[in-house]
C-alpha positions in Angstrom: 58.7 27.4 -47.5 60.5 30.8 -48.2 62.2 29.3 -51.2 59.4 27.3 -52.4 57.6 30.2 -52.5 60.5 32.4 -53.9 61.6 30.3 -56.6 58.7 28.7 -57.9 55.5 31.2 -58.5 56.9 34.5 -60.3 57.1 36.9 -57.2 58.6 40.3 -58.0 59.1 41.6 -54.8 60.3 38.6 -52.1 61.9 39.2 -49.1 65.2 36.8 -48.6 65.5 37.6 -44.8 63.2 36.8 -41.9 61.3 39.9 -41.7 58.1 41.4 -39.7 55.2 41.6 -41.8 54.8 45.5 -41.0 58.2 46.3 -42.1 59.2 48.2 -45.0 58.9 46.4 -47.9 59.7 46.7 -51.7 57.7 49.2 -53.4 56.6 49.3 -56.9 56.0 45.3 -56.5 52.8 43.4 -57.8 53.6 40.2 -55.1 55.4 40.6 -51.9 56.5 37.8 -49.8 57.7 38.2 -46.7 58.8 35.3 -43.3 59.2 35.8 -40.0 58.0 32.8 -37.4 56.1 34.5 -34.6 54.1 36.7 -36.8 50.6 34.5 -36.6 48.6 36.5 -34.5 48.8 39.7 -35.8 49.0 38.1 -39.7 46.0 36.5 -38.8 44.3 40.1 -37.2 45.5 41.5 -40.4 43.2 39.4 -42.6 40.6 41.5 -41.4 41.7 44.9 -42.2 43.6 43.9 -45.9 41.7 42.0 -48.1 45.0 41.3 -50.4 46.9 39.6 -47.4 47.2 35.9 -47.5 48.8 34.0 -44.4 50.8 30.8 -44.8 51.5 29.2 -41.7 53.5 26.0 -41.4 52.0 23.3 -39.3 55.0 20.5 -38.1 54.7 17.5 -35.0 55.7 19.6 -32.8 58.3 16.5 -31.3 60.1 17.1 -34.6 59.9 21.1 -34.2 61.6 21.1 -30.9 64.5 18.6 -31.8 65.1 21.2 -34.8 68.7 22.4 -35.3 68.8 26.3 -36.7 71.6 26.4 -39.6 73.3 29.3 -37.2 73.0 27.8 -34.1 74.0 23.9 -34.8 74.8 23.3 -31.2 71.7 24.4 -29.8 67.9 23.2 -30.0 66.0 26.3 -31.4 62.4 26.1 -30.5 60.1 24.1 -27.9 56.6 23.1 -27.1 55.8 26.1 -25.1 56.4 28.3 -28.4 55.1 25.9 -30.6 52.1 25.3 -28.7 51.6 29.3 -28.5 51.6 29.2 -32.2 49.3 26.1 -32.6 46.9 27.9 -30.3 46.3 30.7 -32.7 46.2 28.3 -36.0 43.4 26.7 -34.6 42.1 30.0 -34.0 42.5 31.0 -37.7 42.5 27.7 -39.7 39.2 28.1 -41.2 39.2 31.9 -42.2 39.7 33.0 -45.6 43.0 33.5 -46.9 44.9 31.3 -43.7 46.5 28.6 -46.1 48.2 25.7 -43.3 50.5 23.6 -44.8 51.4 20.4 -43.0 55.3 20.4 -42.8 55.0 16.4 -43.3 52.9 16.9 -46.7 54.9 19.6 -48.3 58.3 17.3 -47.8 56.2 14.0 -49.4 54.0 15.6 -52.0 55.7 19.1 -52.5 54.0 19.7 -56.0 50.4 19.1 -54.5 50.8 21.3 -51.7 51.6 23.7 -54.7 48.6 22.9 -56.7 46.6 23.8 -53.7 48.0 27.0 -52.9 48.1 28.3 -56.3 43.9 27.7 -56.5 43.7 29.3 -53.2 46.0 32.5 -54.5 45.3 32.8 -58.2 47.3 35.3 -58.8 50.1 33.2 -58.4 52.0 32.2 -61.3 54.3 29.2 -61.5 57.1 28.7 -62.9 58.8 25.7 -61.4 57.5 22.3 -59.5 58.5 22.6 -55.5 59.6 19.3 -56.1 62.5 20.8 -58.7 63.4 24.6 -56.6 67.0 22.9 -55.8 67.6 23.2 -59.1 67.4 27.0 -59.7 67.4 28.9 -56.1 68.9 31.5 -55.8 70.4 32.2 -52.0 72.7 36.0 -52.3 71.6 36.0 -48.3 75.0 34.0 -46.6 72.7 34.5 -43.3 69.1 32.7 -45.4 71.8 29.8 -46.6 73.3 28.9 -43.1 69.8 29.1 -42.0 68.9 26.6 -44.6 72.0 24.5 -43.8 72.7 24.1 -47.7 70.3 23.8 -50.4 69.1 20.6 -50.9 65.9 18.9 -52.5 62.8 18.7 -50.7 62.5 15.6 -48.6 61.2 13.8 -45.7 64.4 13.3 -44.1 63.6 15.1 -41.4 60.3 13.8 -40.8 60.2 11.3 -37.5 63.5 13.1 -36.7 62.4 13.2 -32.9 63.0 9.1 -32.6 67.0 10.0 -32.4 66.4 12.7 -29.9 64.5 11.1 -26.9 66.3 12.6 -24.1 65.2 16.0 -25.6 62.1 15.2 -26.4 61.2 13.4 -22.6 62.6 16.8 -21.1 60.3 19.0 -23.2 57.6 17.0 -22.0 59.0 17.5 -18.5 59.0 20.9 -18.7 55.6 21.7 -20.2 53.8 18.2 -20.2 52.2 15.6 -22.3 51.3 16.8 -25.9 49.4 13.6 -26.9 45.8 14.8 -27.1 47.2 17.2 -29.9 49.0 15.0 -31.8 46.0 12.6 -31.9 44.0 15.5 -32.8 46.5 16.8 -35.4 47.0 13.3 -37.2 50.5 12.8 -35.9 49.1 9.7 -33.6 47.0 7.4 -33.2 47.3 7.2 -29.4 49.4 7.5 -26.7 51.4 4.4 -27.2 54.5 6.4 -28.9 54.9 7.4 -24.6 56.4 3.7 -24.4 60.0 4.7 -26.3 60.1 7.4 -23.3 59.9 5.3 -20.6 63.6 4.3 -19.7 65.4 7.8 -21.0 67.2 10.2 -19.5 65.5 13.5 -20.1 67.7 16.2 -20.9 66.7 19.3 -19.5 68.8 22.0 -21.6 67.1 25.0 -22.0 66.0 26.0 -25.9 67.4 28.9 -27.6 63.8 30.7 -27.3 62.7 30.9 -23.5 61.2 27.7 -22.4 58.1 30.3 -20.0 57.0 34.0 -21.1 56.8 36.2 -17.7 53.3 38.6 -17.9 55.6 41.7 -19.1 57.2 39.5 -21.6 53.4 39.0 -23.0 52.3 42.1 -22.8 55.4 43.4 -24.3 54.9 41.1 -27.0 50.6 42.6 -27.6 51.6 46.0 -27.3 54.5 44.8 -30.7 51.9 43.2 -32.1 49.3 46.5 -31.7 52.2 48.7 -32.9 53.2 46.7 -35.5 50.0 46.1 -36.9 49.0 49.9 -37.0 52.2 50.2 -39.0 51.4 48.0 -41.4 48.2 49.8 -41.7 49.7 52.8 -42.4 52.4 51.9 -44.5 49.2 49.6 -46.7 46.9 52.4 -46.8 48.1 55.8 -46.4 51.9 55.2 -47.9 54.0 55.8 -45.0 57.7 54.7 -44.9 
């Protein structure tokens, strides 16, 4: 989504690398564009308090999102359904508030250039100057770090969409761990009902822990409020009163 954005509307002031959202960024820009997963709560308080922020925020199955192999960790499974389910949590939460664009992961990689249309009427200030369907063509990756994330650069597609069918021992030890996420993918679109159970029943589960913790201990939350407080009064201050 980073180099969708990036490389097709004209944005002076992008941020290659995964960064917090009350970071430094460039000054003297008219559009700055910034990633970094984890940052939906306080983006999403932030809408509040900066009437020029817009949110993005990526909505995948979350069976395909835990099965996901991070460009600098290829022998590891990066995320799972506790994280992703914290994140879906707050979506809901925000999904009808004014600048909180989702985009469905299984949309952009099927109809990249509509998702496009409909973020440039939400964000008119955006100006295009190539398809998504064509940004393999002229990205531009300087960041070795954004590229191995990215496993390559490669043309949008749907490759990866269903990718959690080859992964069922994975998948049936997510669900061990944190339990049945049917009634959200029938409420998300993903299902129908709970038939896709049936390809479970006679796997293994494998029960590898993810790269990011599979539970969050109390000080591990609370750590991760009081970021999100400090951070947020940081971006406040670096918005408003030009600090750092």
């Amino acid at each position: 989504m980073l180099a969708l954005m990036l490389t097709c509307f004209d944005i002076d002031g992008g941020v290659a690398h995964e960064q917090r959202i009350w970071r430094g960024v460039p000054r003297g820009k008219h559009i700055v564009c910034t990633k970094r997963p984890g940052d939906e709560r306080l983006a999403g308080a932030l809408l509040r308090l900066d009437p020029n922020l817009h949110v993005i925020c990526m909505l995948r199955d979350p069976r395909d999102a835990v099965v996901s192999i991070h460009g600098r960790v290829p022998d590891a499974y990066w995320s799972n359904l506790r994280a992703w389910r914290d994140s879906a949590r707050i979506t809901r939460y925000y999904q009808n508030r004014s600048r909180f664009h989702v985009v469905r992961y299984d949309e952009l990689v099927t109809n990249s250039d509509a998702v496009q249309m409909r973020l440039a009427e939400a964000m008119p200030f955006l100006k295009q100057v190539l398809p998504f369907s064509r940004y393999h063509s002229a990205v531009q990756v300087s960041d070795n770090q954004w590229l191995r994330a990215m496993r390559g650069v490669r043309p949008v597609s749907a490759d990866n969409v269903g990718a959690w069918r080859k992964h069922l021992p994975r998948l049936k030890g997510q669900l061990l761990r944190h339990g049945d996420i049917s009634d959200e993918l029938i409420a998300l679109g993903f299902e129908k009902d709970k038939n896709w159970l049936a390809l479970l029943a006679d796997v293994e589960p494998d029960m590898t822990p993810s790269r990011a913790p599979e539970s969050m201990s109390l000080d591990q939350r609370v750590t991760r409020i009081w970021r999100d407080v400090s951070g947020g009064a940081t971006y406040l201050a670096r918005r408003y009163m030009q600090l750092g």
